[in-house]
NUDREN-325359 format. One record per atom (N, C-alpha, C, O, CB): residue number from 1; residue in one letter; atom name; x negated, y, z. Coordinates in nm, 4 decimals. Glycine has a CB too. Layout:
% residues N
resi  resn  name  east  north  up
NUM  a  CA  X  Y  Z
...
This chain:
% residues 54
resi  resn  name  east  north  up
1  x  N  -7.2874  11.3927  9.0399
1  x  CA  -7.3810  11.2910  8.9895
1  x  C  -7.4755  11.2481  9.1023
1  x  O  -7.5489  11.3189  9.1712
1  x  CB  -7.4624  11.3457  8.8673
2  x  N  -7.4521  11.0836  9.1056
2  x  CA  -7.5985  11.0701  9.2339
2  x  C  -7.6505  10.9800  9.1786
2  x  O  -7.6175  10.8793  9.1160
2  x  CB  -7.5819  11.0253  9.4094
3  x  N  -7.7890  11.0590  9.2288
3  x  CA  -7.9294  10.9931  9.1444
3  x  C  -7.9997  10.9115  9.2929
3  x  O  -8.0030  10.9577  9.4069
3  x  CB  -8.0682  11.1556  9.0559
4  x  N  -8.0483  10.7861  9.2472
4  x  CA  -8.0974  10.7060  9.3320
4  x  C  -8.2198  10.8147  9.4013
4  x  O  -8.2431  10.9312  9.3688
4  x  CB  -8.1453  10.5611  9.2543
5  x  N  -8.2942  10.7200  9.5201
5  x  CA  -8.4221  10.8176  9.5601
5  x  C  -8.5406  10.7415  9.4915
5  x  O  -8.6525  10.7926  9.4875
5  x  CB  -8.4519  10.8354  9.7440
6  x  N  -8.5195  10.6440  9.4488
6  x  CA  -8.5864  10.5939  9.2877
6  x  C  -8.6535  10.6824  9.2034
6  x  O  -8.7709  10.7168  9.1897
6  x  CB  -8.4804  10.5477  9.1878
7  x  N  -8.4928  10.7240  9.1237
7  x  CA  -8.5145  10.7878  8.9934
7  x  C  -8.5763  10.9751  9.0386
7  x  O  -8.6259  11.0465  8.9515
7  x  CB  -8.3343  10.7754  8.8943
8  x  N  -8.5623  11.0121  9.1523
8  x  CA  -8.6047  11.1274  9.2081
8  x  C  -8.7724  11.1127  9.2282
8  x  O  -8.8362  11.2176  9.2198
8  x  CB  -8.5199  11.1512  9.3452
9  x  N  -8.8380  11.0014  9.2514
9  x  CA  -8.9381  10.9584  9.2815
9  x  C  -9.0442  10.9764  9.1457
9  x  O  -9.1548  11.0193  9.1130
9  x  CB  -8.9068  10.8265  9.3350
10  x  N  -8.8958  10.8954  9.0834
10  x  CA  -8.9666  10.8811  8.8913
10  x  C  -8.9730  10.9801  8.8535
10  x  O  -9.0838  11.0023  8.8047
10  x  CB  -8.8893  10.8109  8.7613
11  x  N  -8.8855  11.0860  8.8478
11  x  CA  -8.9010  11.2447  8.8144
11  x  C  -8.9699  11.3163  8.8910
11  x  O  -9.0081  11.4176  8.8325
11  x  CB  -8.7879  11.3165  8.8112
12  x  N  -9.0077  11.3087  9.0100
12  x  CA  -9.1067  11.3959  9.0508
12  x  C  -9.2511  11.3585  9.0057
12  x  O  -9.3268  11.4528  8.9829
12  x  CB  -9.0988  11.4052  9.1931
13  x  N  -9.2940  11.2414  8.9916
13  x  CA  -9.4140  11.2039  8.9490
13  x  C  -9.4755  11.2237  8.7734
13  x  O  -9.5809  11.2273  8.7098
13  x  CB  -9.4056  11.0643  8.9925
14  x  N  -9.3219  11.2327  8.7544
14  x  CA  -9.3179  11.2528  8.5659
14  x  C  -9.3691  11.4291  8.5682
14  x  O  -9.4688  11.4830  8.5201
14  x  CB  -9.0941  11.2251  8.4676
15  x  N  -9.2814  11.4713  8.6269
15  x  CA  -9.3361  11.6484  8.6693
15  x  C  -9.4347  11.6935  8.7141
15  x  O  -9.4704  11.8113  8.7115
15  x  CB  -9.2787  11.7145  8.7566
16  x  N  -9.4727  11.6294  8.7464
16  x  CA  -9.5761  11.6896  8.8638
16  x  C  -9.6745  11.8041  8.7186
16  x  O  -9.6683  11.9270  8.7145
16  x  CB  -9.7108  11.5071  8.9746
17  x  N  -9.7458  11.7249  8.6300
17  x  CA  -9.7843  11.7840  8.5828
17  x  C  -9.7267  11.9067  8.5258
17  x  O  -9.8230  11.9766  8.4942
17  x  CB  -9.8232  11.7225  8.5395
18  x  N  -9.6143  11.9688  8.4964
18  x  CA  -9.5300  12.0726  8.4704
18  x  C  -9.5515  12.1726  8.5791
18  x  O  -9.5959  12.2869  8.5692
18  x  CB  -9.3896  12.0274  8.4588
19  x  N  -9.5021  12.0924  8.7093
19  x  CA  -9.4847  12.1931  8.8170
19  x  C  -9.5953  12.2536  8.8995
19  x  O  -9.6988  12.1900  8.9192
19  x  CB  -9.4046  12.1399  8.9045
20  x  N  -9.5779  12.3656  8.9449
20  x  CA  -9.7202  12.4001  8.9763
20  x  C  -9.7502  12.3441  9.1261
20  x  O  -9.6686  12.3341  9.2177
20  x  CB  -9.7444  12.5688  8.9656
21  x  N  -9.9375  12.2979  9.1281
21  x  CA  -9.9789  12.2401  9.2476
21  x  C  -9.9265  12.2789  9.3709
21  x  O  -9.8917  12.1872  9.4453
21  x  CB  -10.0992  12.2525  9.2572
22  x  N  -9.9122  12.4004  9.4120
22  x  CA  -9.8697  12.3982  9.6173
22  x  C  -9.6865  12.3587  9.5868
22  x  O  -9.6486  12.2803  9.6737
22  x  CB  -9.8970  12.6451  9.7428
23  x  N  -9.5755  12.3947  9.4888
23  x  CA  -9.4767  12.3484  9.4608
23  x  C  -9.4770  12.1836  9.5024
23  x  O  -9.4413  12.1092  9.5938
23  x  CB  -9.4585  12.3873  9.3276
24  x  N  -9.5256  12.1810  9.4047
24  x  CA  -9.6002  11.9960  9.3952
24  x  C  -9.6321  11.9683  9.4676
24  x  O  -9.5286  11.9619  9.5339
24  x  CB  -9.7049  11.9391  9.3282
25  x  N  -9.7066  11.9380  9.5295
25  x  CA  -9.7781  11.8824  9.6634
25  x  C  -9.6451  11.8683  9.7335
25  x  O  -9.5906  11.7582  9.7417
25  x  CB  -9.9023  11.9915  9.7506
26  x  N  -9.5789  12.0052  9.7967
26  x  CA  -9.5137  11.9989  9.9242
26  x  C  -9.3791  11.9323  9.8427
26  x  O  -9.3007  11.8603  9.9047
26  x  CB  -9.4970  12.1623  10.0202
27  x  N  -9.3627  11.9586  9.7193
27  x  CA  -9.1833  11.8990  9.6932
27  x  C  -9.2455  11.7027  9.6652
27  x  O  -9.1696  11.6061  9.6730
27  x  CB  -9.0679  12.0100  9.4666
28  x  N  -9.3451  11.6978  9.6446
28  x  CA  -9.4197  11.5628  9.6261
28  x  C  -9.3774  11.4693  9.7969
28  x  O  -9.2938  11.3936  9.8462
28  x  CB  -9.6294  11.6064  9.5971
29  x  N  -9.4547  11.5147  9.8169
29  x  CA  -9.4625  11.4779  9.9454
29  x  C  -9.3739  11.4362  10.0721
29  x  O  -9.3924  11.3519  10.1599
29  x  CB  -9.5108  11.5518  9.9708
30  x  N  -9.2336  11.5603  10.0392
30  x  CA  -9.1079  11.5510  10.0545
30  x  C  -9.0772  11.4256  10.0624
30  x  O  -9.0834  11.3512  10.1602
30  x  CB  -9.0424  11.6105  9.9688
31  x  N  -9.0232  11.3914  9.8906
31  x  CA  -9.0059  11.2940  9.8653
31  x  C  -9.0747  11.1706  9.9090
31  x  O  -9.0290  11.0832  9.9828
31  x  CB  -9.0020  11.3110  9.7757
32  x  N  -9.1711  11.1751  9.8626
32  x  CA  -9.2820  11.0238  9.8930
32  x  C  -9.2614  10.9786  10.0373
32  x  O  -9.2586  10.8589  10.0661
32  x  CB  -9.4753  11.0592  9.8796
33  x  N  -9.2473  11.0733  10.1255
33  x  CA  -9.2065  11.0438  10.2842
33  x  C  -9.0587  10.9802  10.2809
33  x  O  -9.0279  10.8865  10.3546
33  x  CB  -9.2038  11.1990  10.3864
34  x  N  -8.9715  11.0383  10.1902
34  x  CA  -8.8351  10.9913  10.2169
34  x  C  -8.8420  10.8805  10.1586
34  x  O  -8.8149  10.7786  10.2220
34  x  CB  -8.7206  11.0698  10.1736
35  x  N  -8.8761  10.8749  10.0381
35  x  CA  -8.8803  10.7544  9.9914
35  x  C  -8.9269  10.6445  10.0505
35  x  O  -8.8607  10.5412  10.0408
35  x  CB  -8.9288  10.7596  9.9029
36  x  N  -9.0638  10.6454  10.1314
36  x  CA  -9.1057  10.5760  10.2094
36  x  C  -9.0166  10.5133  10.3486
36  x  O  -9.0340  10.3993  10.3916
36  x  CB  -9.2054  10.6448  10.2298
37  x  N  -8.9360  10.5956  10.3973
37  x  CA  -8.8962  10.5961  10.4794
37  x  C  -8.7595  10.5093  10.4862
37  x  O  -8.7003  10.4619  10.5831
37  x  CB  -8.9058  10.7071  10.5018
38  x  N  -8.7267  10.5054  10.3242
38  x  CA  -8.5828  10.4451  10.3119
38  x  C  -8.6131  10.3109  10.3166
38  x  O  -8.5372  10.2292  10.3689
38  x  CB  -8.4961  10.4815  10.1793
39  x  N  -8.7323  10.2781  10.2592
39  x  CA  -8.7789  10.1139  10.1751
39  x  C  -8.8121  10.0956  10.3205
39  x  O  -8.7725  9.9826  10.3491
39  x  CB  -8.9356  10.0863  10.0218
40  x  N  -8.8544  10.1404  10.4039
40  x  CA  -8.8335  10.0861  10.5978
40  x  C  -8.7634  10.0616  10.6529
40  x  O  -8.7574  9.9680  10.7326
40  x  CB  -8.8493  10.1409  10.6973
41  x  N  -8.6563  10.1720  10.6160
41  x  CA  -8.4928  10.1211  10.6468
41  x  C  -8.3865  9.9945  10.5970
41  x  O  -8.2921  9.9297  10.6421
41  x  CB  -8.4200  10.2271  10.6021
42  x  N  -8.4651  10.0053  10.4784
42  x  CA  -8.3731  9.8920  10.4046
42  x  C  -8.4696  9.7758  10.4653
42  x  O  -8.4149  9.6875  10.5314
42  x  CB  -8.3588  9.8994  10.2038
43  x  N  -8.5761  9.7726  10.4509
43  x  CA  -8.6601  9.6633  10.5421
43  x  C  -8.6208  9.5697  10.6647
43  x  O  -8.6432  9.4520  10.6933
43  x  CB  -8.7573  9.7327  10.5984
44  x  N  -8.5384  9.6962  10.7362
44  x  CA  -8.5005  9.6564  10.8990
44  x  C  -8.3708  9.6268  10.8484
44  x  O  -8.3245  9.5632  10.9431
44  x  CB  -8.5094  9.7840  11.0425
45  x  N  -8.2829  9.6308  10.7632
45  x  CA  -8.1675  9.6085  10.7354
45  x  C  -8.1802  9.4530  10.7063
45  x  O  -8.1159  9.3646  10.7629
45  x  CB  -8.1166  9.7015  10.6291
46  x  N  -8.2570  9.4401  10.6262
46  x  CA  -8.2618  9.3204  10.5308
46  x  C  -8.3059  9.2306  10.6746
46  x  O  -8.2518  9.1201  10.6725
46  x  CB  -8.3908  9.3294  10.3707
47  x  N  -8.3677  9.2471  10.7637
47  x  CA  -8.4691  9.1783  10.8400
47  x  C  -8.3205  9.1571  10.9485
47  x  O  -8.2826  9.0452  10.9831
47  x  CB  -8.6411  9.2808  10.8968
48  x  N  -8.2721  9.2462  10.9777
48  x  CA  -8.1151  9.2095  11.0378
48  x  C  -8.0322  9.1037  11.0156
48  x  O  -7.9799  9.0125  11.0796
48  x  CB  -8.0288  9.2951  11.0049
49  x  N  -8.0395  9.1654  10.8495
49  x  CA  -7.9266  9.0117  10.8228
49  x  C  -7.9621  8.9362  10.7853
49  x  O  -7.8957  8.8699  10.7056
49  x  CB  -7.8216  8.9953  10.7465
50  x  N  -8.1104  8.8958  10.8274
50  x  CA  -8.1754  8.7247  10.8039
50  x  C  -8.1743  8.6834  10.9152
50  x  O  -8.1529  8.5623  10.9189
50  x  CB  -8.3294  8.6919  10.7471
51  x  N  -8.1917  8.7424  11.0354
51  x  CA  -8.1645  8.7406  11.1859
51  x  C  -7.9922  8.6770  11.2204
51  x  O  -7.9546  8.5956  11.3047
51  x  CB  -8.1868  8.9196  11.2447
52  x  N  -7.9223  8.7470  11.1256
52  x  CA  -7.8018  8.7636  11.1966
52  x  C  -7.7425  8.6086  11.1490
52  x  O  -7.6659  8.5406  11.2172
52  x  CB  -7.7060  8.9149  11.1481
53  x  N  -7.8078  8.5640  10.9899
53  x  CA  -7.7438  8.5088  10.9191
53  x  C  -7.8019  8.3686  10.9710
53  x  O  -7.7823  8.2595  10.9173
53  x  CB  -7.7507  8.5579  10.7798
54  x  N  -7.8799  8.3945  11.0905
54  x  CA  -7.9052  8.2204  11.1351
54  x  C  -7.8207  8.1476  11.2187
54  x  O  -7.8454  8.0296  11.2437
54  x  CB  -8.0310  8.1951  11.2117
């Protein structure tokens, strides 16, 4: 089963309150960096093929 880094985003933030704070924080954070990191990637992707597509 593959789960977007979306819906991992949506479930960690839905949890948080469940899971305990130093868990949280660092498995939070994890994520929020990756996540961050992809929507940059796809950024430079997208920014490629508006470049490419002139």
């Amino acid at each position: 089963m593959r789960v977007s880094l979306q819906e991992v985003v949506l479930m960690v933030r839905r949890n948080r309150r469940t899971m305990g704070p130093e868990l949280n924080s660092m498995y939070g954070c994890a994520v929020e960096a990756r996540f961050a990191e992809d929507q940059q990637r796809q950024r430079k992707v997208d920014l490629l093929n508006v470049e490419g597509s002139t």
